[in-house]
Z-matrix of the N, CA and C atoms (Angstrom, degrees):
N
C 1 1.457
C 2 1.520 1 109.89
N 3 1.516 2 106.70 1 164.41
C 4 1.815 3 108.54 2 -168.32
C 5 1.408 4 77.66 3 -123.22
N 6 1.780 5 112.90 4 165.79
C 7 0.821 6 123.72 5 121.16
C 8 1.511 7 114.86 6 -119.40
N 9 1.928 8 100.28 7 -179.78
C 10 1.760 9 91.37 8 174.66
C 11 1.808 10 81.48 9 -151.14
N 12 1.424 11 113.91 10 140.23
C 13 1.244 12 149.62 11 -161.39
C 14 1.346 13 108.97 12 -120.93
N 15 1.003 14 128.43 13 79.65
C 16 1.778 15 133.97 14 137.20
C 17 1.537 16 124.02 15 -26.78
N 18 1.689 17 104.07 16 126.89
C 19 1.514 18 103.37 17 164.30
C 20 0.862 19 114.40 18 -153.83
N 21 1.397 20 143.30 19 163.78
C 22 1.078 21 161.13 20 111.33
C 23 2.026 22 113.25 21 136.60
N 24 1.125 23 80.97 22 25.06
C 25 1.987 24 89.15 23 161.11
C 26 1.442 25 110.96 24 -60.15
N 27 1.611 26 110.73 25 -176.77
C 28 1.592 27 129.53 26 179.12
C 29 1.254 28 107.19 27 128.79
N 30 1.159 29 112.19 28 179.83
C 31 1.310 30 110.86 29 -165.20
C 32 1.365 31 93.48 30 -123.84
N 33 1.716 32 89.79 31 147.10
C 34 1.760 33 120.29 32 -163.84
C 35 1.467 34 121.30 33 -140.75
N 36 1.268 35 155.39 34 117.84
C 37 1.020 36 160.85 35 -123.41
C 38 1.739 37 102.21 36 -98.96
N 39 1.320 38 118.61 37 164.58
C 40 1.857 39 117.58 38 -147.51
C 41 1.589 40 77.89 39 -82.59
N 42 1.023 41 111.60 40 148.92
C 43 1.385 42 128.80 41 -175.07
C 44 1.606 43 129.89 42 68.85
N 45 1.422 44 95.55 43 20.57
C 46 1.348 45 101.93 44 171.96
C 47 1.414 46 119.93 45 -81.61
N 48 1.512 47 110.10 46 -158.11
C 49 1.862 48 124.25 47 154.73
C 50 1.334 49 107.63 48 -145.39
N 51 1.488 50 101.23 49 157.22
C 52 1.138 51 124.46 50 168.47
C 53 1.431 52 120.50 51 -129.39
N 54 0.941 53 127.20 52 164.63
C 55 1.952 54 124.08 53 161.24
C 56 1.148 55 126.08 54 -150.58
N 57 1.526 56 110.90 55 100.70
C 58 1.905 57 126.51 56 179.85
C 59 1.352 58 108.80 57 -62.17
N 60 1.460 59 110.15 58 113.07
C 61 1.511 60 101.00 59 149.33
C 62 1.916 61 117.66 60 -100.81
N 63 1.531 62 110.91 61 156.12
C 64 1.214 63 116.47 62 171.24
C 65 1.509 64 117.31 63 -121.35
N 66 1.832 65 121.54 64 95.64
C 67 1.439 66 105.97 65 -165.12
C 68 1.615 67 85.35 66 -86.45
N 69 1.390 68 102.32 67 158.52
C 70 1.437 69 112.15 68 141.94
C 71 1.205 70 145.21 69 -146.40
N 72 1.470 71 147.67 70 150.54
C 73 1.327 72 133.05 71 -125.70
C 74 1.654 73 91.45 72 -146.26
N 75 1.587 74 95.19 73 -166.00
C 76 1.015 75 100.76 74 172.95
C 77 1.619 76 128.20 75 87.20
N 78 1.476 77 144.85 76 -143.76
C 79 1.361 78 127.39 77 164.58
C 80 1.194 79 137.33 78 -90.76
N 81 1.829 80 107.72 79 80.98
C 82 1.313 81 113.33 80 -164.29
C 83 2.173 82 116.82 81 -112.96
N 84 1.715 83 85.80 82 136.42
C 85 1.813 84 67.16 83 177.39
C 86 1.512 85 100.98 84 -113.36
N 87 1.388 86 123.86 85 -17.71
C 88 1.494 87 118.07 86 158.39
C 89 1.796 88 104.90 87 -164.54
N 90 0.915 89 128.53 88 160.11
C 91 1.352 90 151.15 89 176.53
C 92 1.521 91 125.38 90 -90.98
N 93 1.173 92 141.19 91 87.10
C 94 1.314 93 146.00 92 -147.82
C 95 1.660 94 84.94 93 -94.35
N 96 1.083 95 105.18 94 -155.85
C 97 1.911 96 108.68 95 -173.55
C 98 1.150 97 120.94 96 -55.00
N 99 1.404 98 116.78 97 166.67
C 100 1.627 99 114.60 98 -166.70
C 101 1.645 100 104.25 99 -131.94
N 102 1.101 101 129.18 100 175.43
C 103 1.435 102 117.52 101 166.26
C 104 1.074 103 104.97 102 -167.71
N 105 1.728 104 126.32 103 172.55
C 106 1.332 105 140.32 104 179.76
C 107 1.520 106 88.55 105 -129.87
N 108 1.649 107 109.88 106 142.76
C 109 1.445 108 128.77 107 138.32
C 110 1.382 109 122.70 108 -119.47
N 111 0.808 110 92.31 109 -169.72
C 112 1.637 111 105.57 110 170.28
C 113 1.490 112 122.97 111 -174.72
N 114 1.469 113 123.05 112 162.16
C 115 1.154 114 131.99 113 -139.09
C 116 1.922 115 96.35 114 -153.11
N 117 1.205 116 105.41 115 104.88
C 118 1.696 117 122.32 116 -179.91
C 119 1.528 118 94.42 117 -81.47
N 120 1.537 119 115.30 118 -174.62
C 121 1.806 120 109.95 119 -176.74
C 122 1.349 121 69.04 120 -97.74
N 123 1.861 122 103.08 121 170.66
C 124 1.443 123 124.46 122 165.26
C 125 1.576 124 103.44 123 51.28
N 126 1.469 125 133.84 124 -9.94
C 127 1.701 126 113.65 125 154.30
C 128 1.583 127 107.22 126 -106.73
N 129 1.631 128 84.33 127 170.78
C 130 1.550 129 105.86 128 169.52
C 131 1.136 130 126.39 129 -75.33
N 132 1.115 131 128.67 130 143.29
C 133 1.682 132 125.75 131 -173.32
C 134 1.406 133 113.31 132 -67.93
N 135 1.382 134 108.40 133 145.90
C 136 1.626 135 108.00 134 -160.27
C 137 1.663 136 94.98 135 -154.66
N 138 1.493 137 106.56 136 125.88
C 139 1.109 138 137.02 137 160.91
C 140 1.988 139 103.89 138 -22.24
N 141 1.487 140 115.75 139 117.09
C 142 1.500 141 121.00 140 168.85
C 143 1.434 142 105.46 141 -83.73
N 144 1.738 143 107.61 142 -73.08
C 145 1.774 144 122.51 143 176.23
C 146 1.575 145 95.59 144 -157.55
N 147 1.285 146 85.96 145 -172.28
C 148 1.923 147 111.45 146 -147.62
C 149 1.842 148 97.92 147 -161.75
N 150 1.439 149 85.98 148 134.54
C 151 1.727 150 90.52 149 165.01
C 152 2.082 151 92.74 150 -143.03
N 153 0.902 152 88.56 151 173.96
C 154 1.759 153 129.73 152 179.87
C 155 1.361 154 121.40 153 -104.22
N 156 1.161 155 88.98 154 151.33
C 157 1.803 156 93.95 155 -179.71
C 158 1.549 157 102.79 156 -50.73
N 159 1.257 158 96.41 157 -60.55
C 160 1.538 159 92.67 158 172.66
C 161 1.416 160 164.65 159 -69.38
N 162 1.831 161 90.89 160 10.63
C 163 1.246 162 126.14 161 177.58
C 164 1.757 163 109.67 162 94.07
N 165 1.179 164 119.67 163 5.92
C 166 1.652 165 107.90 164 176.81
C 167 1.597 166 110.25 165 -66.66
N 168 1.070 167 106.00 166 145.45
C 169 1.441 168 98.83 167 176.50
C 170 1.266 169 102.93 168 -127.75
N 171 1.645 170 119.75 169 173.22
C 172 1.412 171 121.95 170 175.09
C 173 1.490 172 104.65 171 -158.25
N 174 1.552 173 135.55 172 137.69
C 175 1.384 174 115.52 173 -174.53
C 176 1.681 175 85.25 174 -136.96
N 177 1.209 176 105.75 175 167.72
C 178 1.685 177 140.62 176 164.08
C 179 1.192 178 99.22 177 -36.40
N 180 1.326 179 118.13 178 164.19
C 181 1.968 180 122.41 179 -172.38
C 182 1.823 181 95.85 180 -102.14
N 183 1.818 182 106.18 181 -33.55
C 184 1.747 183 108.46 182 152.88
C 185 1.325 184 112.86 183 -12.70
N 186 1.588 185 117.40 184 -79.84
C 187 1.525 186 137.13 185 -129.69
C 188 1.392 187 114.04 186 -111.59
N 189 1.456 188 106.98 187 -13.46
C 190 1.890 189 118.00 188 -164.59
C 191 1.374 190 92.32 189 -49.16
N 192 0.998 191 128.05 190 163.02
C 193 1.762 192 139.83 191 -170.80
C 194 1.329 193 130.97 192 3.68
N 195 1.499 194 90.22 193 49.36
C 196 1.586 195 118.12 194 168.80
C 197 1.713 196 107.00 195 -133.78
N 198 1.071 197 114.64 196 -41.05
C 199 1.763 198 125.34 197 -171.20
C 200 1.270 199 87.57 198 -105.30
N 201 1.425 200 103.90 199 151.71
C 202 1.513 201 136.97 200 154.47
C 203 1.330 202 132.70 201 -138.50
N 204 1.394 203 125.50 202 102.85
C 205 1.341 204 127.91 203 -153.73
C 206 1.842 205 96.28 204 -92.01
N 207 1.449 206 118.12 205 165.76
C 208 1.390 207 114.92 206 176.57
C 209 1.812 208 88.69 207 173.33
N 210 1.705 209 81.62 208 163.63
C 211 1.754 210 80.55 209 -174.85
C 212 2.039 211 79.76 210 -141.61
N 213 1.715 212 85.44 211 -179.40
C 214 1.684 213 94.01 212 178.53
C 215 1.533 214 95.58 213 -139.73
N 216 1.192 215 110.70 214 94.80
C 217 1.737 216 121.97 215 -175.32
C 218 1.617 217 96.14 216 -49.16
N 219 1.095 218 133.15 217 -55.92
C 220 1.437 219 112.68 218 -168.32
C 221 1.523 220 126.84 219 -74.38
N 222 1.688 221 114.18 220 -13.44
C 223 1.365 222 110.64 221 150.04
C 224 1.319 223 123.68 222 -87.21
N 225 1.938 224 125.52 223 2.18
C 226 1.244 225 84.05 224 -177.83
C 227 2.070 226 119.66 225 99.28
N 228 0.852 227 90.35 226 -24.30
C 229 1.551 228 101.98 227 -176.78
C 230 1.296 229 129.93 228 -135.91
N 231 1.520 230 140.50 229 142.20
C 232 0.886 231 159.30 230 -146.32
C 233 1.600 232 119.80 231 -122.30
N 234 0.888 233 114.55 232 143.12
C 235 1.622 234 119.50 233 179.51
C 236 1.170 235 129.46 234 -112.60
N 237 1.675 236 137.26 235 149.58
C 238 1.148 237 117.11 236 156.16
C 239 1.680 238 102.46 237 -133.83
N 240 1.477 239 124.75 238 110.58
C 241 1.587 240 118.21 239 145.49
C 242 1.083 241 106.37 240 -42.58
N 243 1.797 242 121.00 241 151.48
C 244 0.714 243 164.92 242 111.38
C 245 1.570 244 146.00 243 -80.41
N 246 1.381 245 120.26 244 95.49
C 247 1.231 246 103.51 245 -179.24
C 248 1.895 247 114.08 246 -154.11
N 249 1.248 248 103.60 247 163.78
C 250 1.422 249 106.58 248 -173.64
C 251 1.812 250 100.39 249 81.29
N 252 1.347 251 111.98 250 33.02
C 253 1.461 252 89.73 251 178.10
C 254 1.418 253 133.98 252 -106.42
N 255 1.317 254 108.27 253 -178.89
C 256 1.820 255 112.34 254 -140.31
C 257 1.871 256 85.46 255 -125.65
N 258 0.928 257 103.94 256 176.92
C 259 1.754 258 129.26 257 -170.15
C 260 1.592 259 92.21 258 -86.63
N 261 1.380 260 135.40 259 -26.89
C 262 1.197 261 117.06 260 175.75
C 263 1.557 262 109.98 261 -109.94
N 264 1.103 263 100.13 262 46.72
C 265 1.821 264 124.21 263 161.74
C 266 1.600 265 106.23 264 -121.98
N 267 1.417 266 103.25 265 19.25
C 268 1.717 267 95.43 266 178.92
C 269 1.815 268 96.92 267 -100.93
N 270 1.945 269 96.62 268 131.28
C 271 1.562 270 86.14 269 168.90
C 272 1.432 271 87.72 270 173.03
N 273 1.472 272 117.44 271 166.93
C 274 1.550 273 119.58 272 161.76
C 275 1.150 274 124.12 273 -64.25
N 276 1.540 275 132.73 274 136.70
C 277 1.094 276 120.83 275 -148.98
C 278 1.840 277 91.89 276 -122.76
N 279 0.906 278 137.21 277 99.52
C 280 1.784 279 126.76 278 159.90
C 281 1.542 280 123.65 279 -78.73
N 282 1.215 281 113.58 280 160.18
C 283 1.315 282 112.65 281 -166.21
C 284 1.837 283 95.10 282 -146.17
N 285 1.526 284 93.46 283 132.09
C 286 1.727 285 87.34 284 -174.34
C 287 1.650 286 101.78 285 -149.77
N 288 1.325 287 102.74 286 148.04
C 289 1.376 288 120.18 287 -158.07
C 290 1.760 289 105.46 288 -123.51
N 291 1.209 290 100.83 289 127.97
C 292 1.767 291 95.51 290 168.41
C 293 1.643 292 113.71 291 -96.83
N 294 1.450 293 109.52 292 110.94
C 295 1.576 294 120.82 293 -170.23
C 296 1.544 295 89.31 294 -110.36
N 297 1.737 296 86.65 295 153.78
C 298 1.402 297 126.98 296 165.93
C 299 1.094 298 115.35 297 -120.71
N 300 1.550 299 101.43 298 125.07
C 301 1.369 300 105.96 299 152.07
C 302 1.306 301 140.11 300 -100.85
N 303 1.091 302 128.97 301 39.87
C 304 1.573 303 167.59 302 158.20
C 305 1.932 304 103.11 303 89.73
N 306 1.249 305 91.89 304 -2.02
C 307 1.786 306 96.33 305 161.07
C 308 1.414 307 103.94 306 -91.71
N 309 1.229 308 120.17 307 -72.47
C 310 1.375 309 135.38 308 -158.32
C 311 1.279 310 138.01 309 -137.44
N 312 1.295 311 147.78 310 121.25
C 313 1.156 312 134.18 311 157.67
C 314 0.978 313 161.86 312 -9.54
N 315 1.313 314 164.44 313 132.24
C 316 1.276 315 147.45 314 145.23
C 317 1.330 316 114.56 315 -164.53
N 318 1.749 317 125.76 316 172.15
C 319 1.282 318 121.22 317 -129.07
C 320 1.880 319 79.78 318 -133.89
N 321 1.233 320 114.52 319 125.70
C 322 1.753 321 134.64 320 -162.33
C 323 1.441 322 80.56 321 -119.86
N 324 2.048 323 101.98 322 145.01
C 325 1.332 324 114.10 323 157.62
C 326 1.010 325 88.59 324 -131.68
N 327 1.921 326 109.64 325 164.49
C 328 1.528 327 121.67 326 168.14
C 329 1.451 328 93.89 327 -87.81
N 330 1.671 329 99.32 328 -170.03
C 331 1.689 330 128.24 329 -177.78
C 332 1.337 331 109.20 330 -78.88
N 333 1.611 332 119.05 331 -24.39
C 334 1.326 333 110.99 332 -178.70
C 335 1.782 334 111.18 333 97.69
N 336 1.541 335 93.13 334 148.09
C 337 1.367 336 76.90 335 -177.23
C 338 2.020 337 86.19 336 -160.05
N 339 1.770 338 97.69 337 132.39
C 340 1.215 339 115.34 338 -168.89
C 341 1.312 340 112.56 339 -63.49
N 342 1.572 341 124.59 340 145.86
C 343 1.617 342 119.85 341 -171.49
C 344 1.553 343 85.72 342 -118.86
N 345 1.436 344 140.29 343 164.17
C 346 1.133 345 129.33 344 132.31
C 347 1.104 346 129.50 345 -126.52
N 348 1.461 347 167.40 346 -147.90
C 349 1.219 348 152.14 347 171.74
C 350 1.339 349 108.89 348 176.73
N 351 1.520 350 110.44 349 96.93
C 352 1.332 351 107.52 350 -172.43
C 353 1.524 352 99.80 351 -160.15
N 354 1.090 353 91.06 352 -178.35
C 355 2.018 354 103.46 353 -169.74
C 356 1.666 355 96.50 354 -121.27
């Protein structure tokens, strides 16, 4: 079993930063791509950014040169900068990773962790 651990939400004033990490533990033999969503009240959860084993990344037309996604293969965990943000960057944020355990695949989310952005 995996887990994956969210941190570092709260609420931060419009033009602030923040920075999510997602460790995760547990039975891992490597970590293929990683990603952040997030989830506003009353919307559907929607893709922030995404990287690759190999570091490609790709983010939302929202967030492009405001977010910065990145991971650190030897801990295990994933990142997201945050910065320059606005009141409609408030929302739960999940972060999910496709791990191997040198059999097989499968695609782990964390618990989430609340952003807010307000004055």
């Amino acid at each position: 079993q995996v887990q994956l651990v969210e941190s570092g939400g709260g609420l931060v004033q419009p033009g602030g930063s923040l920075r999510l990490s997602c460790a995760a533990s547990g039975n891992i033999f490597s970590i293929n791509g990683m990603g952040w969503y997030r989830q506003a009240p009353g919307k559907e959860r929607e893709l922030v950014a995404r990287i690759t084993s190999g570091g490609t990344t790709n983010y939302a037309d929202s967030v492009k040169g405001r977010f910065t996604i990145s991971r650190d293969n030897a801990k295990n965990t994933g990142y997201l900068q945050m910065n320059s943000l606005k009141p409609e960057d408030t929302a739960v944020y999940y972060c999910t990773m496709g791990v191997s355990n040198g059999f097989r695949s499968r695609d782990y989310w964390g618990q989430g962790t609340q952003v807010t952005v307000s004055s």
